[in-house]
C-alpha positions as CSV (number, residue, x, y, z in Angstrom):
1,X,101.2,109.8,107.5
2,X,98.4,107.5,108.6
3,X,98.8,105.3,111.7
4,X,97.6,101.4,109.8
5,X,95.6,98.8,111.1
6,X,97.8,96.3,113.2
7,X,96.6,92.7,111.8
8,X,96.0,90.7,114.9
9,X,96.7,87.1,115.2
10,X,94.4,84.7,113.4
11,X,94.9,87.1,110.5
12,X,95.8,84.5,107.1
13,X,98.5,87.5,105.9
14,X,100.7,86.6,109.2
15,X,101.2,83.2,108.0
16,X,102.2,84.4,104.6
17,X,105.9,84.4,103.0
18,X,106.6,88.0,102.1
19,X,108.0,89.0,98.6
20,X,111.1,90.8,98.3
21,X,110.8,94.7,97.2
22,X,112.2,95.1,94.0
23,X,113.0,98.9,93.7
24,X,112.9,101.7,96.7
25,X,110.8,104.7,95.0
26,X,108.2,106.6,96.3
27,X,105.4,104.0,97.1
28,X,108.1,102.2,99.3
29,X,109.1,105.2,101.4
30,X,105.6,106.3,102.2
31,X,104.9,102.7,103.3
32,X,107.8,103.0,105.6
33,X,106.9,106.9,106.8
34,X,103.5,105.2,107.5
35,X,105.0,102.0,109.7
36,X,107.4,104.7,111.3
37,X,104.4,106.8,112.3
38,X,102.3,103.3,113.7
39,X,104.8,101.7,115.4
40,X,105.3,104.8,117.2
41,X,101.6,105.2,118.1
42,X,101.4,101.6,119.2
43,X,104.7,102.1,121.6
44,X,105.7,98.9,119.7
45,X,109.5,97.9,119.2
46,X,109.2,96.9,115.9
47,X,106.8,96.4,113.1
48,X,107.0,94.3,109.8
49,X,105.1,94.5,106.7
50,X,102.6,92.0,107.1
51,X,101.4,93.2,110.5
52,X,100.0,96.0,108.4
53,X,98.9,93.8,106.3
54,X,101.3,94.2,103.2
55,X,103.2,91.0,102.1
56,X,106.5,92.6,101.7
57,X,110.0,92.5,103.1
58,X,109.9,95.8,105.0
59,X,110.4,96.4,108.7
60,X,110.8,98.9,111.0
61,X,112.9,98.6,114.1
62,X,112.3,101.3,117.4
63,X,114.2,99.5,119.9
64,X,114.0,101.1,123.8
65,X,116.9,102.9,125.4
66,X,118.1,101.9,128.5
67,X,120.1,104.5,129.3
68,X,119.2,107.1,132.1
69,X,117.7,110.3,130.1
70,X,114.9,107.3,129.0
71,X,114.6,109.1,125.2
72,X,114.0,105.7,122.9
73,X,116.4,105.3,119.8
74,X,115.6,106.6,116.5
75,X,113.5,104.3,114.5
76,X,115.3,102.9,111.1
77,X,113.6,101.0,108.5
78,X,115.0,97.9,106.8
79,X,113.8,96.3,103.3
80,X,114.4,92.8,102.2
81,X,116.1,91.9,105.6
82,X,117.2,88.5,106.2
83,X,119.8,86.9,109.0
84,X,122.9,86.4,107.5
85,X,124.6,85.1,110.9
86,X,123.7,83.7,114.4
87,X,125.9,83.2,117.3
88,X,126.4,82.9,120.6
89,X,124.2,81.0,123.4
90,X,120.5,80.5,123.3
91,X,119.1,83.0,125.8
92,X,115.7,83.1,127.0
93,X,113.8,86.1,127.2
94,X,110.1,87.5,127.7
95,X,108.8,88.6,124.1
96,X,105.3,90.3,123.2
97,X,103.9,91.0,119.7
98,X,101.7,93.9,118.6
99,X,99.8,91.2,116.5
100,X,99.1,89.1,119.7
101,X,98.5,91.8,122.3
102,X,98.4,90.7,126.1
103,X,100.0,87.5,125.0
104,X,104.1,87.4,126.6
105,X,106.1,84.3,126.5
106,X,110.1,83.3,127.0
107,X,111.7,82.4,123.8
108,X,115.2,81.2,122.9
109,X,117.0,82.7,120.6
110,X,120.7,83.0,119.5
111,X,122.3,86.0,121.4
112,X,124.0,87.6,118.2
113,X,123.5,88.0,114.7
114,X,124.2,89.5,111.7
115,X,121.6,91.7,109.3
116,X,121.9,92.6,105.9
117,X,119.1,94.8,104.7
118,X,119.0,97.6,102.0
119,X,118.2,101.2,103.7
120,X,115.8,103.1,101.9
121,X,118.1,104.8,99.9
122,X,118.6,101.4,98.5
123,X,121.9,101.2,99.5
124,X,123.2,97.5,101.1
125,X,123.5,97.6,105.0
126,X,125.1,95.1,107.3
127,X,125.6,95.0,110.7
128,X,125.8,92.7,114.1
129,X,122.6,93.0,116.7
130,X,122.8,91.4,120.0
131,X,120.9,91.2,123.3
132,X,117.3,92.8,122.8
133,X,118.3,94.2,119.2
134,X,119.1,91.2,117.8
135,X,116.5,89.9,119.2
136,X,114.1,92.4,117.7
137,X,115.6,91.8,114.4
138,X,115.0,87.8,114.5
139,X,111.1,88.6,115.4
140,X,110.4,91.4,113.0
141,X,112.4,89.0,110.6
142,X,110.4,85.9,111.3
143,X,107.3,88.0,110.8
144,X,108.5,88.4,107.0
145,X,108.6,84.4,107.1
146,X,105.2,83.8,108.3
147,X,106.5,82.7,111.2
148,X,104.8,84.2,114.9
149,X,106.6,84.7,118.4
150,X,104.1,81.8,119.6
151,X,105.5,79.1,117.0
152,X,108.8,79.1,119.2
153,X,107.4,78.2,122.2
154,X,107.1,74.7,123.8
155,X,104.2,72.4,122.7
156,X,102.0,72.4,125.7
157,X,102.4,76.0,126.4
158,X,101.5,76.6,122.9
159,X,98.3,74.7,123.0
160,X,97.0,76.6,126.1
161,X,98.2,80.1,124.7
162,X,96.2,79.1,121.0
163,X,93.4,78.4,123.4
164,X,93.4,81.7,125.2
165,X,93.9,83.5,121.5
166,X,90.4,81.8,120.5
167,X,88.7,83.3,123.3
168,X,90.5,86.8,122.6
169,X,89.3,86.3,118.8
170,X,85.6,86.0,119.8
């Protein structure tokens, strides 16, 4: 199980749609063993396909614990996830991105929604995320739409982060 390459910001496959996965077989699960293994490494809370750079609906999800013992939740891996449902109030909240490292900024997003994904059994998954999981879900999610943490920010805030992101490119 290699730890991949993180793409960083800048990268053309982050602005890319990803394709759906057709069929689960062998090829699929070692791609997710290998995002398990570098979302781990990286301490990251989540990971989608085209981080790595592979164009596919895949994510992986390690959200923290915040109970006392401190031990983080399993990872899982989702393929072809999409939102099926938001609800609840906007609520603003610090997010990071292992594509933009050193970059945090408050985004709003719905409080609640609902996830239908195919485990890797292949099998049809559905369930309601809320508070930090749901919003990891709408980020790895977005991610699969070409669509960065940074994009959901305010206009002037955006134009000095993409400014900072130059100098970090160089």
């Amino acid at each position: 199980m290699p730890v991949l390459e993180i793409r960083l910001y800048g990268d053309a496959v982050l602005r890319e749609k990803a394709v759906p996965i057709r069929t689960i077989d062998d090829d699929v699960r070692a791609l997710a063993s290998d995002m398990l293994e570098t979302v781990a490494e990286a301490e990251g809370v989540g990971l989608a396909g085209p981080q790595i750079g592979v164009s596919r609906r895949i994510i992986v999800v390690h959200p923290p614990n915040f109970e006392e013992d401190g031990e983080r939740e399993s990872p899982s891996v989702y393929v072809n996830p999409e939102i099926v449902q938001r609800a609840g109030p906007q609520e603003s909240a610090e997010e990071g991105c292992l594509s933009i490292p050193g970059i945090y900024e408050q985004v709003k997003r719905p409080r609640h929604v609902r996830v239908r994904a195919l485990d890797l059994d292949g099998k049809t998954v559905e369930f309601d995320a809320e508070g930090m999981l749901g919003r990891i879900f709408q980020h790895e999610i977005d991610h699969l739409d070409g669509v960065l943490f940074v994009d959901k920010i305010g206009p002037m805030r955006r134009a000095l982060l993409k400014k900072q992101l130059r100098a970090f490119l160089e």
